[in-house]
PDB file of N, CA, C and O in Angstrom:
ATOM      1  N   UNK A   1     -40.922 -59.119 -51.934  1.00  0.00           N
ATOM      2  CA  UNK A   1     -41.026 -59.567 -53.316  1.00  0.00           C
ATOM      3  C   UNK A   1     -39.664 -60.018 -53.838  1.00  0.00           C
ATOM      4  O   UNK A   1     -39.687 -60.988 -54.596  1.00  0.00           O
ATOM      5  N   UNK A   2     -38.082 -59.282 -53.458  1.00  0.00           N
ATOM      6  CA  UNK A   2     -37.376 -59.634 -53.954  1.00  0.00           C
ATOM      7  C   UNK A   2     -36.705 -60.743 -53.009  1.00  0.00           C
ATOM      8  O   UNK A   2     -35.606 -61.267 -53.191  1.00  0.00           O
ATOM      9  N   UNK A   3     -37.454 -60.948 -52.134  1.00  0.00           N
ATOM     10  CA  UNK A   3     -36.664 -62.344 -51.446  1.00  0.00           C
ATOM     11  C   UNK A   3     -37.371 -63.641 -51.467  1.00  0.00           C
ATOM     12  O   UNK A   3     -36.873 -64.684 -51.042  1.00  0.00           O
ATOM     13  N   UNK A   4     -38.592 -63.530 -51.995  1.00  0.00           N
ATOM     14  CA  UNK A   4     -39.032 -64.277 -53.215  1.00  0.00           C
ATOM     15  C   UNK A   4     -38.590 -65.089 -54.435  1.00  0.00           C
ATOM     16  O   UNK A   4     -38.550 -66.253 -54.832  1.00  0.00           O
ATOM     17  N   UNK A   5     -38.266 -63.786 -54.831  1.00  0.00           N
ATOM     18  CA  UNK A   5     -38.008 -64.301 -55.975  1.00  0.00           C
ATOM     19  C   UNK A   5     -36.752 -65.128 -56.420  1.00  0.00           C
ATOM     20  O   UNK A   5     -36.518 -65.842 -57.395  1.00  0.00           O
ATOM     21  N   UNK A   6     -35.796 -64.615 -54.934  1.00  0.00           N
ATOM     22  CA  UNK A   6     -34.416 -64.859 -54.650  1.00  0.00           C
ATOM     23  C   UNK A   6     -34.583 -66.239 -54.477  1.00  0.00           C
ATOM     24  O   UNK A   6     -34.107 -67.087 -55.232  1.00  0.00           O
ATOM     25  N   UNK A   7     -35.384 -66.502 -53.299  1.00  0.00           N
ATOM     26  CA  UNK A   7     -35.550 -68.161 -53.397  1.00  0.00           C
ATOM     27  C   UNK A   7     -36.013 -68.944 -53.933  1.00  0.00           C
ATOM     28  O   UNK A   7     -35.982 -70.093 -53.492  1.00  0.00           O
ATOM     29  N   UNK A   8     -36.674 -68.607 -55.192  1.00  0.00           N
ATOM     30  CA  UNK A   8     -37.262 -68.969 -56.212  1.00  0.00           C
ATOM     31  C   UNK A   8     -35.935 -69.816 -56.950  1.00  0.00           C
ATOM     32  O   UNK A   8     -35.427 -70.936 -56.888  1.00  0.00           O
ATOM     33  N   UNK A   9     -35.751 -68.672 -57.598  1.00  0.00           N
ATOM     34  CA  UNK A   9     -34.197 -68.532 -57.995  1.00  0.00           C
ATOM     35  C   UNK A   9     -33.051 -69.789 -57.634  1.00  0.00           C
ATOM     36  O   UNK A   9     -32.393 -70.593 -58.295  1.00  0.00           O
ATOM     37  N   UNK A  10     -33.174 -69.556 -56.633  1.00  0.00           N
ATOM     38  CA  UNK A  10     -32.082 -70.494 -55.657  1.00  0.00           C
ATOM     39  C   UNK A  10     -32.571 -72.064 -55.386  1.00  0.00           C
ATOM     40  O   UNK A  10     -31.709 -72.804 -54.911  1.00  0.00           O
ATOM     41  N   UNK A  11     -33.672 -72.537 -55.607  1.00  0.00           N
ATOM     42  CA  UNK A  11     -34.207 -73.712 -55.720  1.00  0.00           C
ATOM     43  C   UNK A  11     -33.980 -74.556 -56.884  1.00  0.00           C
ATOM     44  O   UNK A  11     -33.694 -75.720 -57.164  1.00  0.00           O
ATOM     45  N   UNK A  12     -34.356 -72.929 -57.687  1.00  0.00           N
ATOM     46  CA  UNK A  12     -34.384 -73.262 -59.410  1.00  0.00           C
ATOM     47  C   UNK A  12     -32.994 -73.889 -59.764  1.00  0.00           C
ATOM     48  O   UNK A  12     -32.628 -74.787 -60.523  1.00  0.00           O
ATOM     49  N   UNK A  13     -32.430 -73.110 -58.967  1.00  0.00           N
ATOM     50  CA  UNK A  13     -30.653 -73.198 -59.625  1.00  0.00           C
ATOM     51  C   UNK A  13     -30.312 -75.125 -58.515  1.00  0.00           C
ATOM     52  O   UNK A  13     -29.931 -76.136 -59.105  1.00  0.00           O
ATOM     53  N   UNK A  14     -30.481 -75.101 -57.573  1.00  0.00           N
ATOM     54  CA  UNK A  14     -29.895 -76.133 -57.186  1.00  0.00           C
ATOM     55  C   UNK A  14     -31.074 -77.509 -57.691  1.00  0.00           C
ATOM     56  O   UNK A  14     -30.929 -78.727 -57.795  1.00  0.00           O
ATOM     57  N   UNK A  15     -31.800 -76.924 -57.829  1.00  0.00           N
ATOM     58  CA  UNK A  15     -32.487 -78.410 -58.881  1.00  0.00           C
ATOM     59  C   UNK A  15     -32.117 -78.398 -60.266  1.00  0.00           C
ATOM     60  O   UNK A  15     -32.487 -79.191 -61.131  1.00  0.00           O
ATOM     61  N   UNK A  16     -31.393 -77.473 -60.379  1.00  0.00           N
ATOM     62  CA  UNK A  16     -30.534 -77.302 -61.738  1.00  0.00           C
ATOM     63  C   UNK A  16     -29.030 -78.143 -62.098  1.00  0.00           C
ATOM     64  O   UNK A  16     -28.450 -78.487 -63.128  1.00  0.00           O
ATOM     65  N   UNK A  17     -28.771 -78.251 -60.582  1.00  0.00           N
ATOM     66  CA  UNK A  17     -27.482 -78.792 -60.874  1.00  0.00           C
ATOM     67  C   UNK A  17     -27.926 -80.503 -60.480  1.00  0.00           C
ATOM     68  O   UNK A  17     -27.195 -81.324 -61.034  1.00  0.00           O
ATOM     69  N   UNK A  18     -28.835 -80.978 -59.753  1.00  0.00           N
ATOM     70  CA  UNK A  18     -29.076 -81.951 -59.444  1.00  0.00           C
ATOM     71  C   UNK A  18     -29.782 -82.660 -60.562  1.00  0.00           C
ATOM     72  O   UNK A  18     -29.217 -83.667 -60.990  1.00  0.00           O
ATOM     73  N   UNK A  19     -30.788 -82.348 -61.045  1.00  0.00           N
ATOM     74  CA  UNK A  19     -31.654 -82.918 -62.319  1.00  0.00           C
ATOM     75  C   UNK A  19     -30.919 -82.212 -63.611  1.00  0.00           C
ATOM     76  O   UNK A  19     -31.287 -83.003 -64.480  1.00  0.00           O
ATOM     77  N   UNK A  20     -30.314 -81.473 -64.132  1.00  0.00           N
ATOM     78  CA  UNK A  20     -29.749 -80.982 -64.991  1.00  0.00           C
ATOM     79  C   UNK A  20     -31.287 -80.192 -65.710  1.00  0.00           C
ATOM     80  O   UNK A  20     -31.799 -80.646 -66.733  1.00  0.00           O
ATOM     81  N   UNK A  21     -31.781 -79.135 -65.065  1.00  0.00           N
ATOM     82  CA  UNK A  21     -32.744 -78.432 -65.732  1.00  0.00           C
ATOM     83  C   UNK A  21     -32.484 -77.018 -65.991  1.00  0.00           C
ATOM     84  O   UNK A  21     -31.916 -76.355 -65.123  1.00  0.00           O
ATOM     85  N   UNK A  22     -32.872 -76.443 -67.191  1.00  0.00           N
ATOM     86  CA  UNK A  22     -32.971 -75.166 -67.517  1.00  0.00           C
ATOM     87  C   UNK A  22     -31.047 -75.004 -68.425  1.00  0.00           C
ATOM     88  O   UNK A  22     -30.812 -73.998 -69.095  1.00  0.00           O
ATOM     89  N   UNK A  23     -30.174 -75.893 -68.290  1.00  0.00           N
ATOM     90  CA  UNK A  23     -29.202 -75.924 -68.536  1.00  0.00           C
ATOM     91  C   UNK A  23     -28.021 -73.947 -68.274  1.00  0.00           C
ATOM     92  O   UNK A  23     -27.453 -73.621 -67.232  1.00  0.00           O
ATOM     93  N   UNK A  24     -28.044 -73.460 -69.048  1.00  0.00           N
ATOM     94  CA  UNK A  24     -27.207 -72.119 -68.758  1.00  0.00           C
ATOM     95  C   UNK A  24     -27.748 -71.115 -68.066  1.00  0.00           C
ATOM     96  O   UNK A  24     -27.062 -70.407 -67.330  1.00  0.00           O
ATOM     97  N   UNK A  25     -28.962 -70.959 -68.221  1.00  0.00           N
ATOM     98  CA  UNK A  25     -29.939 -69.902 -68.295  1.00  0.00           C
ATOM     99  C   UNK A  25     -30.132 -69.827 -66.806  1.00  0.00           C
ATOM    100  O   UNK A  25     -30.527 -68.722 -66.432  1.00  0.00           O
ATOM    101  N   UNK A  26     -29.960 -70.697 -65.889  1.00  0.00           N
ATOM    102  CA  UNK A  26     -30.715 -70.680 -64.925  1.00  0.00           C
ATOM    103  C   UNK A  26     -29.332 -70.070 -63.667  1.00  0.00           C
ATOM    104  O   UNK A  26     -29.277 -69.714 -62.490  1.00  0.00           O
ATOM    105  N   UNK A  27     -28.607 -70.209 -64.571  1.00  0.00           N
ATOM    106  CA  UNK A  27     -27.249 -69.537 -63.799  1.00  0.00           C
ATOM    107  C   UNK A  27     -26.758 -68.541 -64.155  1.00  0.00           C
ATOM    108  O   UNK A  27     -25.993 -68.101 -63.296  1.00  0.00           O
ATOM    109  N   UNK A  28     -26.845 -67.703 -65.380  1.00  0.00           N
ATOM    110  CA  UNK A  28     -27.124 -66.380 -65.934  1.00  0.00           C
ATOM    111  C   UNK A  28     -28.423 -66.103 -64.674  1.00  0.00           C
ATOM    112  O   UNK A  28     -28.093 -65.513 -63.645  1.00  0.00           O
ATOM    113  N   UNK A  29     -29.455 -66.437 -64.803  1.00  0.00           N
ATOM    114  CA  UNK A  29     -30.783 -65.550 -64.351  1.00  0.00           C
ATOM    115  C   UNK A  29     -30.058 -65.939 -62.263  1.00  0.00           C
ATOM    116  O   UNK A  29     -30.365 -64.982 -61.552  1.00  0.00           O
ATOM    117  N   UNK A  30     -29.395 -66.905 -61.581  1.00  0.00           N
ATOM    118  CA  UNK A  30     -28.939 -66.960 -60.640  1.00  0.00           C
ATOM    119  C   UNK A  30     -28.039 -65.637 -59.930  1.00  0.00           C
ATOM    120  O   UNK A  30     -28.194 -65.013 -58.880  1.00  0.00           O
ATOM    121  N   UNK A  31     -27.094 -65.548 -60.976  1.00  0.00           N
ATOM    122  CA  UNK A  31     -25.814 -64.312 -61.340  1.00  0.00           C
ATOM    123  C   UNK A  31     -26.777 -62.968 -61.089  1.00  0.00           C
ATOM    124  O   UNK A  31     -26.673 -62.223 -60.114  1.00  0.00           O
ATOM    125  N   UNK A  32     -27.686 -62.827 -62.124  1.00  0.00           N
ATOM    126  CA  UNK A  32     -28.445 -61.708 -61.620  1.00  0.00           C
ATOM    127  C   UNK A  32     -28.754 -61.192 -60.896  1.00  0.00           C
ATOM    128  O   UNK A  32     -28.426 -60.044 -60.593  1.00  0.00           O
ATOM    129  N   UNK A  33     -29.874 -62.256 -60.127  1.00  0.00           N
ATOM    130  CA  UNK A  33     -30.212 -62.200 -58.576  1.00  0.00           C
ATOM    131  C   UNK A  33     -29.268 -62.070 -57.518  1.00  0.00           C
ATOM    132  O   UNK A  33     -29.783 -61.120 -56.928  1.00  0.00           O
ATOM    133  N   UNK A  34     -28.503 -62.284 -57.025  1.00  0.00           N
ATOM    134  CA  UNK A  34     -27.411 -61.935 -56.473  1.00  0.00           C
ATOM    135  C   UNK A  34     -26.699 -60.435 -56.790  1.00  0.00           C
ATOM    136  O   UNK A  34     -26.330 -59.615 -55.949  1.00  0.00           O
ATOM    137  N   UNK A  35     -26.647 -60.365 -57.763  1.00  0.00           N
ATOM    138  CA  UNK A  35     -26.174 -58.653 -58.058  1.00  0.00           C
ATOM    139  C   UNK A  35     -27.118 -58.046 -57.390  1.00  0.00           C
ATOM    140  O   UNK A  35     -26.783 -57.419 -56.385  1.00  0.00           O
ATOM    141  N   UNK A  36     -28.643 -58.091 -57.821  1.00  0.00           N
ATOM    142  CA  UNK A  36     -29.477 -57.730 -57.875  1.00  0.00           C
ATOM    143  C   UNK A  36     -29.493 -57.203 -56.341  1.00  0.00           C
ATOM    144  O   UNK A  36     -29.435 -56.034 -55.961  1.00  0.00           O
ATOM    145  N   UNK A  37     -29.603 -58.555 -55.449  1.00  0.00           N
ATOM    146  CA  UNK A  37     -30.213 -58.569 -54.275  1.00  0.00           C
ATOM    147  C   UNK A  37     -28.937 -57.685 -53.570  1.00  0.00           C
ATOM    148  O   UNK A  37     -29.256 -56.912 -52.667  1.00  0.00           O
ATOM    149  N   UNK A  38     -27.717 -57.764 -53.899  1.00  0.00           N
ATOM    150  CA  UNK A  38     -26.147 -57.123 -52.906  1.00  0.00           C
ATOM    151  C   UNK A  38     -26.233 -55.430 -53.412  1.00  0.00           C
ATOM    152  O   UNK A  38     -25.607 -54.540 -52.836  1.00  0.00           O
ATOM    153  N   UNK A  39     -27.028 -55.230 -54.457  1.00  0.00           N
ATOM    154  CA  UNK A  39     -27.197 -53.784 -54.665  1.00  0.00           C
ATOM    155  C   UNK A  39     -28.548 -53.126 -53.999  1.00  0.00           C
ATOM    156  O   UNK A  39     -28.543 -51.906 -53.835  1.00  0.00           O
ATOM    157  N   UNK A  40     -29.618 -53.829 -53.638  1.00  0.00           N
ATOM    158  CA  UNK A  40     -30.751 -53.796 -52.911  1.00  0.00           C
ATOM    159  C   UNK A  40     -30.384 -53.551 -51.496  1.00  0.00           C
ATOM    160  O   UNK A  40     -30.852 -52.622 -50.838  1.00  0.00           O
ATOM    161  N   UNK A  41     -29.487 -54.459 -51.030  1.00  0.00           N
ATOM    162  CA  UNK A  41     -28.812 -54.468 -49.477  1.00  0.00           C
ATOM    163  C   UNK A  41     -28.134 -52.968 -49.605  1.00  0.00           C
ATOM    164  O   UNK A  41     -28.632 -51.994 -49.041  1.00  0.00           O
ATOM    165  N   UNK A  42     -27.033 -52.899 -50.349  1.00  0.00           N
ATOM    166  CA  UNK A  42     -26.575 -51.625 -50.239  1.00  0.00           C
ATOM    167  C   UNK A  42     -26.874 -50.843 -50.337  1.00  0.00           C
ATOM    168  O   UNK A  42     -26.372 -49.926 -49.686  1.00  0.00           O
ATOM    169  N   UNK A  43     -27.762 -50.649 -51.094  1.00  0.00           N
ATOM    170  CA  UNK A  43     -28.953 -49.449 -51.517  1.00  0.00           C
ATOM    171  C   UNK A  43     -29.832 -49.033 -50.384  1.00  0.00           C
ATOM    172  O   UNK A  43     -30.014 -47.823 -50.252  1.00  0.00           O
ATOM    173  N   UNK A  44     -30.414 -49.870 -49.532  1.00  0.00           N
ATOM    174  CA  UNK A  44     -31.023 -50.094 -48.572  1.00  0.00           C
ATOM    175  C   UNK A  44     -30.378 -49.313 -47.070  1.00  0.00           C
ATOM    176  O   UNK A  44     -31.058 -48.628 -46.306  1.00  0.00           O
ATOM    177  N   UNK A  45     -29.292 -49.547 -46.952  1.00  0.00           N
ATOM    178  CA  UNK A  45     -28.296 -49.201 -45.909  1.00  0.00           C
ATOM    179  C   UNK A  45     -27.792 -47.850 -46.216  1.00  0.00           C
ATOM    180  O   UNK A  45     -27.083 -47.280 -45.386  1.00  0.00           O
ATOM    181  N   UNK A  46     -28.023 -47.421 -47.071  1.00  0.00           N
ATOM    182  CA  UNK A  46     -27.490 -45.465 -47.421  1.00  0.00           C
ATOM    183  C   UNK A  46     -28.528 -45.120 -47.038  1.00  0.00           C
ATOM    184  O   UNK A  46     -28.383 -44.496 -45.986  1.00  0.00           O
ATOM    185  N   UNK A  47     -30.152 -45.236 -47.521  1.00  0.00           N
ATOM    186  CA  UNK A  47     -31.377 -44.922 -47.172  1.00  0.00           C
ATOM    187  C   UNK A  47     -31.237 -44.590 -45.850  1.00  0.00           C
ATOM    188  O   UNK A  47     -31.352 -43.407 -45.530  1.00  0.00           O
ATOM    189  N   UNK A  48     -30.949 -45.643 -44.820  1.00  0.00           N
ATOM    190  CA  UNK A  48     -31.149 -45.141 -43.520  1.00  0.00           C
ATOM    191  C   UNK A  48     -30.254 -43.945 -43.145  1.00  0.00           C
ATOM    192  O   UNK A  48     -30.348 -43.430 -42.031  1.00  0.00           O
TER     193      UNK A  48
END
């Protein structure tokens, strides 16, 4: 689900810079995902 949404994300953002869509927001909500996903990884790797 969250690697989903990651590439969701990541489409969103580079058709963002190409068509100029969603303007700020889509790189705030980009920024997120990335935290998001590098605390998931790490989080993930203590578990084991």
């Amino acid at each position: 689900m969250l690697w989903t949404i990651f590439v969701v994300l990541v489409v969103l953002w580079l058709l963002g810079f190409t068509m100029h869509i969603g303007g700020g927001l889509i790189h705030i909500l980009i920024v997120i995902a990335v935290i998001v996903l590098i605390y998931n990884l790490i989080a993930g790797r203590r578990g084991l």
